[in-house]
C-alpha positions in Angstrom: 0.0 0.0 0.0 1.0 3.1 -0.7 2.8 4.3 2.4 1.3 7.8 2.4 -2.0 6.5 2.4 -0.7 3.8 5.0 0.0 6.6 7.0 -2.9 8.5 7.0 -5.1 5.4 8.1 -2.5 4.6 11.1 -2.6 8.5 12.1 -6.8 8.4 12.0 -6.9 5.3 14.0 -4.3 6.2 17.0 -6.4 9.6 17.4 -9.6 7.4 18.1 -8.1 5.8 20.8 -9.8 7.6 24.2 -13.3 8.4 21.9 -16.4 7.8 24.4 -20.0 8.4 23.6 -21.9 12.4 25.0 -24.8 13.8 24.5 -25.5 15.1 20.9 -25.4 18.8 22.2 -22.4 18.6 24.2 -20.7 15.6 22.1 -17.6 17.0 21.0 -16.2 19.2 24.1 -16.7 16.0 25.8 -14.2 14.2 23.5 -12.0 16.1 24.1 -12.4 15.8 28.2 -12.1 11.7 27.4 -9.1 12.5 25.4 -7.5 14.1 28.5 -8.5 11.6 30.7 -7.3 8.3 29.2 -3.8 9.5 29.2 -2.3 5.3 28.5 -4.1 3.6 26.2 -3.8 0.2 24.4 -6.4 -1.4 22.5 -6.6 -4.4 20.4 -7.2 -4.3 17.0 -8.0 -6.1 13.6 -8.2 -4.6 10.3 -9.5 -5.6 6.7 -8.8 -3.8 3.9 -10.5 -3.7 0.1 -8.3 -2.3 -2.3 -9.0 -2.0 -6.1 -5.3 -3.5 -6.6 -6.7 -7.0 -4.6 -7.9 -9.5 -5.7 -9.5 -10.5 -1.9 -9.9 -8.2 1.2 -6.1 -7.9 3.5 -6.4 -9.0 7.6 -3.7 -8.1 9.9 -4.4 -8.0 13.5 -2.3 -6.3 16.7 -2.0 -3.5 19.1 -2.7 0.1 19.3 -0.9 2.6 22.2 -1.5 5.7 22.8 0.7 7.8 25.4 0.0 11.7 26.5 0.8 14.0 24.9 2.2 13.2 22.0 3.5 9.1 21.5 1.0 7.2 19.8 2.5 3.6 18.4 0.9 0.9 16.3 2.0 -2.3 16.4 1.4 -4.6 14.0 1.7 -8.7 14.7 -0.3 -10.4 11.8 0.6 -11.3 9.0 3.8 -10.2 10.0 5.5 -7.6 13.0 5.4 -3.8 11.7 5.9 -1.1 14.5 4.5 2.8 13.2 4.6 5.5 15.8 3.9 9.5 15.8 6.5 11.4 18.5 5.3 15.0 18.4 5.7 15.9 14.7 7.9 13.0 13.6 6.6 9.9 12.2 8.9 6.5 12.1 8.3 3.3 11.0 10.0 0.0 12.0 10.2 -3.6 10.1 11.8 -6.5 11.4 12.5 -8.4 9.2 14.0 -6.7 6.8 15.3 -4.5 9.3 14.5 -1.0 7.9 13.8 2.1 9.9 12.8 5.4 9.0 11.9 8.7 10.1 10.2 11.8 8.6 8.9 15.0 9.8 5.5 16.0 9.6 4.6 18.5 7.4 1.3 20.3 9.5 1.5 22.4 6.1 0.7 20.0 3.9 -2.6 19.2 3.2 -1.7 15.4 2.7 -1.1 15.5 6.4 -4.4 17.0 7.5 -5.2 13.6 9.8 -1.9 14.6 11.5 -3.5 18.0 12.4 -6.8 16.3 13.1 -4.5 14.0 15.7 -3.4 16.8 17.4 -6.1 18.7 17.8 -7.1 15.7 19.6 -4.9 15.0 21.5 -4.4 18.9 22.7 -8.1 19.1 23.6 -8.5 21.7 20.7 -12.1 22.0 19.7 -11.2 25.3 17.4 -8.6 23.3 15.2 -10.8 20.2 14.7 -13.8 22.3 13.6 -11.4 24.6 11.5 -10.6 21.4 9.6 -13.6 19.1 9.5 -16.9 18.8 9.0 -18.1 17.3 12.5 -20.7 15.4 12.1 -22.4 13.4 15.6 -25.1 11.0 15.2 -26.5 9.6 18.9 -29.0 7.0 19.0 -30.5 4.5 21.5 -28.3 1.3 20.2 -25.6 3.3 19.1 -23.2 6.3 18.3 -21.5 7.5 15.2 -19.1 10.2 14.2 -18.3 11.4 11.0 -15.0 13.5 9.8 -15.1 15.1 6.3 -12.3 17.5 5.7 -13.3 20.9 5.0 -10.5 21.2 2.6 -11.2 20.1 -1.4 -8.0 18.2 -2.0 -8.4 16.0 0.9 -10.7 13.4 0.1 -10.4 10.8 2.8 -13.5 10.4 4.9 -13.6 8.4 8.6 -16.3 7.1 10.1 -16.1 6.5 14.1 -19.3 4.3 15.9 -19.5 2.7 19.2 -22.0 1.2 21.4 -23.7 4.0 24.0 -21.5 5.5 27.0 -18.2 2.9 25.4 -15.6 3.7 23.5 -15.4 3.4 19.4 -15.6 -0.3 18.4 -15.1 0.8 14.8 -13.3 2.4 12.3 -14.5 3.2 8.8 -11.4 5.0 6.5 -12.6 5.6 2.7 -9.7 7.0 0.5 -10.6 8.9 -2.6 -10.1 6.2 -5.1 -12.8 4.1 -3.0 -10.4 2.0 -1.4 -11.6 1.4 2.3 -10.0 0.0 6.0 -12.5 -1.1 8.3 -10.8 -1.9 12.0 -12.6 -3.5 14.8 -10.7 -2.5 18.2 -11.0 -4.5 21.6 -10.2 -4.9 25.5 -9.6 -1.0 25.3 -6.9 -0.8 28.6 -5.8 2.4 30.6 -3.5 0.8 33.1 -0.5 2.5 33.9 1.4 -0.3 33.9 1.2 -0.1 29.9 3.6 3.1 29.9 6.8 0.4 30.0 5.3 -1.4 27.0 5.0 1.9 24.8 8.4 2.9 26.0 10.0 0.2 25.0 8.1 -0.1 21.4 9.3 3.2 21.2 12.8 2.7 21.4 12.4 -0.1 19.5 11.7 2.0 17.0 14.6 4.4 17.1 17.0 1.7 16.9 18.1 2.5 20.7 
């Protein structure tokens, strides 16, 4: 997959990580209160994706961290160990097995990187920069609750789609690219324990090479 692509559908999942269901009139200042509040996160994950160059949908499967204010990690275990990270505004990206690192900065700039601003507007609590850059769209209902980000902007295509069953966090993760291409994720066992800090610490240097 194209890696900048890749990128953007790592950078929209980590910043779902602490989303919790409010009430429609109050729904996005109080995502921004759960994204304060569940400063160590680690969530299971599996993905499938349907892309036009496929023949049949892609599964992987692993873990997703998220540490405040700025670390968020993905790490990939199936069908093979990938470790992708955001560190403030740098992104880097790990594999194993053919043991090849890299590390770019972030251009907020660019409008490529728009679900980097979106992420840290998150992350920051910033209600202003979100609504600057999306169209916010919350839909609350008895069985469930669904969230919708369309970038203001007309180059930026990409489209995500948050839901989750009432007062939990998201369970899913809709990403639509331009070309129609999609990543659906299903996330699980969403943990806060502080215990998880060493874990994304390590991952981390793992991923500088340290």
């Amino acid at each position: 997959m194209n890696k900048k692509i890749y990128k953007k559908i790592v950078i929209g999942l980590l910043s779902l990580l602490g989303f919790s269901h409010a009430l429609a009139e109050d729904a996005l200042s109080a995502l921004m209160q759960a994204m304060k509040s569940n400063k160590i996160t680690q969530v299971d994950y599996q993905e499938t994706r349907h892309l036009a160059l496929m023949d049949k949908p892609w599964q992987g499967s692993g873990y997703l961290y998220a540490l405040s204010p700025d670390l968020m990690i993905r790490e990939q275990q199936q069908p093979q160990r990938l470790l992708m990270g955001i560190k403030g505004k740098d992104m880097l990206y790990f594999d194993p097995v053919a043991d090849t690192r890299q590390q770019t900065e972030l251009d907020m700039d660019d409008e490529s990187n728009i679900t980097v601003a979106a992420l840290t507007a998150l992350i920051n609590s910033d209600e202003t920069l979100l609504r600057e850059l999306f169209q916010v769209e919350f839909i609350s209902a008895a069985n469930a609750w669904t969230m919708n980000l369309t970038p203001k902007s007309a180059d930026t295509a990409i489209h995500l789609k948050i839901s989750g069953l009432p007062s939990q966090p998201a369970n899913k993760i809709l990403i639509t690219q331009a070309n129609g291409d999609t990543s659906e994720y299903t996330l699980l066992n969403n943990r806060h324990e502080h215990s998880i800090t060493t874990t994304i610490n390590q991952l981390y240097h793992e991923l500088l090479g340290e």
